[in-house]
N, C-alpha and C positions, 0 to 999 in steps of 0.2 A: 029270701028263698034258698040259697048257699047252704047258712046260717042252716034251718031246719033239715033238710036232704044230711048234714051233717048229724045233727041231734037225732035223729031218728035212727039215722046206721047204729050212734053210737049208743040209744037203746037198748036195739037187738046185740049188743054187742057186752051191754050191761055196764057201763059206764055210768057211774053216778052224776051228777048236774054239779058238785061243788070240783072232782077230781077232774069234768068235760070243762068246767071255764078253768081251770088251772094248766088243762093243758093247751087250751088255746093261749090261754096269754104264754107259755112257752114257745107256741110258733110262732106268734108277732112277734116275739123278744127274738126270736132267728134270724128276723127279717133285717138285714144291716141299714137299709136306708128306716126302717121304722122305729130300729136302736136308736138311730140317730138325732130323728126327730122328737123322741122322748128327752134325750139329753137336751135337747137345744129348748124345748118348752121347761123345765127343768130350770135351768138356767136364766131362760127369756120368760118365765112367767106365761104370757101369753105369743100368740104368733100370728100372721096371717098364712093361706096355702102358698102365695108369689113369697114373702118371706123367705118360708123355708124353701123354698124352690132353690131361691138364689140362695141362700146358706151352702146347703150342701150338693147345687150344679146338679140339678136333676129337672126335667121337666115338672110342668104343674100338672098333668094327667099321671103319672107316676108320686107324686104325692098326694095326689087327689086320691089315689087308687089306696095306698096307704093309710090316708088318713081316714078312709073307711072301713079299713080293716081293724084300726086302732079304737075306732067309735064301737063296730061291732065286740071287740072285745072288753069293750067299759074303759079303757084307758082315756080317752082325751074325750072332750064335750066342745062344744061351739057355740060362740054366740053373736049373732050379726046385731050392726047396730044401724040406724035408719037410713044408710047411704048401702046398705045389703052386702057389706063388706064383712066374711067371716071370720071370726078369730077365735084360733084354737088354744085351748088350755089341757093341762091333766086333769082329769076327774077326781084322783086320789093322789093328789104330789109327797105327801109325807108316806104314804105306805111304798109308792113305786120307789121312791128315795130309798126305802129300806131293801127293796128287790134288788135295786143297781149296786147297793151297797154287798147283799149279801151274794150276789155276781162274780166282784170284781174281789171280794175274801177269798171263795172258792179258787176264782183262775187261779188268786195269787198260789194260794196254799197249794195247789195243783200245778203248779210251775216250779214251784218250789223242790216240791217231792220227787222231781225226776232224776 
């Protein structure tokens, strides 16, 4: 529901559908505990939401909340297995790989130049 109330402003606003999800994944990538959990599947392949809970000392409604945000923007997918226990993965690990990568170029090179 969010999700559309958004797309439709940014309609009228004349935003195209490839430049609207490029800049949503810009604001999940803002989100520090969402940063984080992208590293840590990354890393961990897969995860559960108690997992990262306790990874990174954050409630499970607080990554629960994230990890919806993360779905809605195509980043992570889930898949329970017959005991209803969910686990999260990256949807695209070799291209976000290339995102964090081309991230952490920028800071440098921008840290550099001061």
């Amino acid at each position: 529901m969010r999700f559309q109330k958004y797309q439709e402003r940014d309609k009228r606003v004349g935003v195209e559908e490839k430049s609207y999800r490029q800049s949503r994944l810009c604001r999940v990538f803002g989100n520090p505990i969402a940063f984080a959990i992208v590293e840590l599947l990354l890393e961990n392949r897969e995860m559960s939401p108690s997992q990262l809970a306790r990874a990174l000392s954050r409630s499970l409604s607080r990554i629960s909340h994230t990890l919806a945000a993360l779905r809605l923007a195509e980043v992570v997918r889930y898949d329970s297995d017959s005991k209803m226990w969910a686990r999260y993965r990256l949807k695209h690990p070799r291209e976000i790989r290339q995102v964090l990568r081309a991230l952490s170029t920028f800071v440098d090179s921008a840290s550099s130049s001061k």
